[in-house]
TORPA-651986 format. One record per residue (C-alpha): x, y, z. Coordinates in steps of 0.2 Angstrom, whole numbers, plus 5000, padded with zeros to 4 digits. Layout:
<pts>
XYZ
...
</pts>
This chain:
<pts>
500050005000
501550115004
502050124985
500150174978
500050294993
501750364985
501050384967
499350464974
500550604981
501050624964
500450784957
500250744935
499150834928
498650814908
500550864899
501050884916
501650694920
503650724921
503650694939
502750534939
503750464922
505250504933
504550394948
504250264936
505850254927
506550254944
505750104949
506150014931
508150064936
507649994955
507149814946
508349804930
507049834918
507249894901
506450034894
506350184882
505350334882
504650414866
504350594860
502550604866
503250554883
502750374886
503650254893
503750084889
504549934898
505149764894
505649644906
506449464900
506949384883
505349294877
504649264859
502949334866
502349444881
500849474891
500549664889
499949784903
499649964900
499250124910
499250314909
500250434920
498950574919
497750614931
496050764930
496550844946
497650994949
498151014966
498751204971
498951174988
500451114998
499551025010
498750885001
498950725006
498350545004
497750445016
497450255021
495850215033
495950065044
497149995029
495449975019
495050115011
496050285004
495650445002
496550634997
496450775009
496650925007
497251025026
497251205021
495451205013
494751065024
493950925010
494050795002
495350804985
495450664972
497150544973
496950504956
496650334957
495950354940
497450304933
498750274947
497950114951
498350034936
500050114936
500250024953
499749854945
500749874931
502349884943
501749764953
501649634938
503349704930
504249654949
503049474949
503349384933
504949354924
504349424906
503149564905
502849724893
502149884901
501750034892
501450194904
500450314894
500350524895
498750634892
497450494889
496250614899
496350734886
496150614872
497150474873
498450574866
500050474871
499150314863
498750404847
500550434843
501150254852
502450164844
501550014837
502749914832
503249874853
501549754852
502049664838
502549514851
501149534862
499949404868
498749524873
498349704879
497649744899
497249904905
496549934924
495650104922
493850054925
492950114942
492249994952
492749804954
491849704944
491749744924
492849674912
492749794896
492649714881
491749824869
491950024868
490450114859
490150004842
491949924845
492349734849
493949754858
494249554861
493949384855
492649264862
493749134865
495049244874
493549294888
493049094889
494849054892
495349194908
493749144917
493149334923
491849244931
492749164945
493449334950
491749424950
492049494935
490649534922
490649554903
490049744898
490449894888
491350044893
492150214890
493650264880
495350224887
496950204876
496750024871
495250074861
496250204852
497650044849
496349974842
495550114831
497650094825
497449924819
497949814836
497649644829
497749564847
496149554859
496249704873
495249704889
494849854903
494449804920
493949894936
495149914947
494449974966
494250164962
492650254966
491850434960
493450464949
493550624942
492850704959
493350764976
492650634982
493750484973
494250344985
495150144983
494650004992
496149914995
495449744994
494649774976
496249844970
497149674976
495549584969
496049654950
497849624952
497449434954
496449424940
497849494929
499049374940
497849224934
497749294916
499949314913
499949134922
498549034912
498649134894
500149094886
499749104866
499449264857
497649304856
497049354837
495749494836
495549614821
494749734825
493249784813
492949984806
491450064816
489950104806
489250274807
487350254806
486550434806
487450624801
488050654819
488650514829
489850574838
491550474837
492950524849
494250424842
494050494823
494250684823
494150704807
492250614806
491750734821
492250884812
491050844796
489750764806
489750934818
490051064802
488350944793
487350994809
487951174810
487351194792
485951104796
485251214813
485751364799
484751324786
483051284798
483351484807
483251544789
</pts>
């Protein structure tokens, strides 16, 4: 707990996350691990010398901005933790939302002799730092995991009109025995990997955060721990490369907003704006 406690007390903004690349790289150096850093500022980590990895990823970015020097995080009865803030007497968010998953993926990079980790910046502001990913580092990958999901019981497997996994990879890992449950979910960066052609199945699990985005955000210790063994049993009992090419979305009616295609928001947005125009004429 000492360790996610330590990366909640990391301040990292959107295009703010030097500190907490910095804290990441150190731990990488601390356990021998290889790893680069691009120019978008991710970081990706490769631990071992295997003809294919399991892959975790995570981003360093996080919605809050502190401007206090006397926030803090806090664990309760080693159950639960929470952000402080002295001087203005509240409640502040730790950033859980996605610090956790930045926790797990150490975790598994000190745990399991070969692993790939990919530690992402500004996916709060678009999923920048997976937009411009270098995709060639999950060419050897068995699969992709993210923990950035609220809650501790959804595995993501579809994002908007997007299959992000095969069926048989979700038969295989069991989610089930976990309390995990099959249901779709929001965008995070390994739906933009697969907007970028991914051709291996990605899943997003909840990870024991609570009202992220908020004041109000908390972990539960136990359904952080609780994720962590389901990607423990997954790396342990999924050992080939799983196959998923991903299918283009379809675009049924002028509008549908798609966050992962600018380009196709932009006319959709310009139609309607024409559109509104025309009928005050």
């Amino acid at each position: 707990m000492e360790k996610l406690i330590s990366l909640y007390n990391i301040a990292s903004p959107s295009g703010k996350e030097k500190q907490m690349a910095k804290f990441i790289i150190a731990e990488l150096n601390s356990m021998g691990i290889t790893y680069k850093k691009d120019r978008c500022g991710n970081v990706y980590a490769v631990k071992g010398n295997a003809k294919t990895y399991p892959c975790i990823v995570s981003h360093m970015d996080e919605v809050h901005r502190r401007k206090t020097g006397t926030y803090g995080a806090y664990a309760v009865d080693d159950k639960m933790i929470v952000g402080y803030d002295y001087l203005n007497r509240k409640m502040t968010g730790i950033g859980a939302d996605d610090k956790n998953g930045i926790w797990i993926c150490l975790k598994a990079l000190e745990n399991f002799k070969d692993m790939k980790c990919v530690f992402f910046v500004k996916e709060e502001i678009g999923c920048i730092g997976s937009g411009g990913a270098d995709m060639d580092f999950f060419s050897d990958c068995r699969y992709v995991i993210q923990c950035d999901r609220k809650g501790n019981s959804d595995i993501i497997t579809n994002i908007g009109m997007s299959e992000l996994c095969s069926r048989e990879f979700i038969e295989k890992i069991h989610p089930e025995r976990y309390g995990y449950t099959v249901c779709s979910g929001m965008t995070t960066d390994i739906h933009t990997l697969k907007t970028r052609g991914l051709g291996i199945s990605c899943i997003n699990l909840s990870c024991g955060y609570y009202n992220p985005h908020t004041d109000n955000e908390y972990t539960i210790w136990e359904d952080l721990l609780k994720c962590f063994r389901f990607v423990c049993y997954i790396v342990k009992t999924y050992q080939t490369v799983s196959i998923h090419i991903p299918k283009h979305r379809q675009y049924p009616r002028i509008g549908w907003f798609n966050d992962d295609d600018f380009y196709c928001s932009r006319l959709d947005y310009s139609y309607n704006k024409r559109l509104k125009k025309d009928r005050n004429t």
